[in-house]
VEXDREN-2710 file (C-alpha; in Angstrom, 1 decimal):
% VEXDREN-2710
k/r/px/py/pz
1/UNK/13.9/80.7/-77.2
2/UNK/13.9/84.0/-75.4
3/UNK/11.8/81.8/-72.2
4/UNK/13.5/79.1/-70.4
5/UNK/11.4/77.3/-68.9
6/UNK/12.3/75.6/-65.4
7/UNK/10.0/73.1/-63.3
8/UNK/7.9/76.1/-61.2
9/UNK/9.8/79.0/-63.3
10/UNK/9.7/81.1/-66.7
11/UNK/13.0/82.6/-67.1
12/UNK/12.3/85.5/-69.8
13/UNK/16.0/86.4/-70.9
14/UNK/16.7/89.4/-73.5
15/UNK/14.0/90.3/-75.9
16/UNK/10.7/88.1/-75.7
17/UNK/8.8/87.8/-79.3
18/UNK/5.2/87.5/-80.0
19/UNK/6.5/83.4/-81.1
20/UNK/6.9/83.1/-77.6
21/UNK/2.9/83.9/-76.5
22/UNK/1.6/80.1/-77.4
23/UNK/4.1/78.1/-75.3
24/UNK/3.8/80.8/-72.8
25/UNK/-0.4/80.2/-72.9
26/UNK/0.3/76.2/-72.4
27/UNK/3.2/76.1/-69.9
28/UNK/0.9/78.3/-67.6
29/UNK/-2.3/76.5/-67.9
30/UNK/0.2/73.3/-66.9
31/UNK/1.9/75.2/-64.0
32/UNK/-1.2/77.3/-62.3
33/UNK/1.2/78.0/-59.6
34/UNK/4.2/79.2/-61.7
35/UNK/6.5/82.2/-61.3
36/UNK/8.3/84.5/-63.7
37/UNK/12.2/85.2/-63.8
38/UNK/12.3/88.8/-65.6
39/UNK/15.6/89.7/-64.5
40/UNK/17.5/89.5/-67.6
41/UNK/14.4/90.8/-69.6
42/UNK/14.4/94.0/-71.7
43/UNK/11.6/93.8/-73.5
44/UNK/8.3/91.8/-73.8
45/UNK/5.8/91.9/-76.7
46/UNK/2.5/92.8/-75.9
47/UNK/1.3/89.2/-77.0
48/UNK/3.3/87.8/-74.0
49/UNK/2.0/90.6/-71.9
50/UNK/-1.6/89.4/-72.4
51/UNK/-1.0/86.1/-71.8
52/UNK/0.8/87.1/-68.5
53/UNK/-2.3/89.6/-67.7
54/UNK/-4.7/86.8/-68.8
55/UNK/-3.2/84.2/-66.6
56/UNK/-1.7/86.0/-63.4
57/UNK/1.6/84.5/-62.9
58/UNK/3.6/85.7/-59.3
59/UNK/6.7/87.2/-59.8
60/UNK/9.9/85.9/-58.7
61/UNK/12.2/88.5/-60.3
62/UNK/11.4/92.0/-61.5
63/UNK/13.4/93.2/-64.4
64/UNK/17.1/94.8/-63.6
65/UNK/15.7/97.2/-66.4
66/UNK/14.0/99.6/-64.7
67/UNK/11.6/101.3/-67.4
68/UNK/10.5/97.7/-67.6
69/UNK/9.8/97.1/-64.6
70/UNK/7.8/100.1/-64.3
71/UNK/6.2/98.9/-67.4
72/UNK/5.1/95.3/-66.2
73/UNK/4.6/96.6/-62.3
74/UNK/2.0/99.1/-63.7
75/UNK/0.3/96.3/-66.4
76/UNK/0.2/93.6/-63.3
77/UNK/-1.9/96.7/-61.2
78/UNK/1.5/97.0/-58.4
END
């Protein structure tokens, strides 16, 4: 799994599929309060980036990628 998931945090490590979306969807709706770890991230499918738009989820970590971070600072309206 390209998402560990901690007790309050989503660690998104490496590339993140579109397999990744539905346990994404569920862990968020348990953790309303959760926040995302993106700092070993380089890419996330655009599933998982609708899921994260459609359930705002703080972030802990921005991406040590920098075009990413661009990427999900711009689709999270930073």
């Amino acid at each position: 799994m390209a998402i560990a998931y901690k007790k309050n945090v989503a660690v998104f490590e490496a590339t993140v599929s579109v397999e990744e979306a539905e346990d994404l969807l569920q862990w968020l709706q348990k953790h309303p309060q959760g926040k995302a770890d993106f700092a070993t991230c380089t890419h996330v499918h655009a599933a998982v980036l609708q899921v994260l738009m459609a359930a705002p989820i703080a972030v802990a970590i921005w991406p040590h990628d920098d075009n990413l971070k661009t990427w999900l600072s711009a689709a999270f309206g930073i």
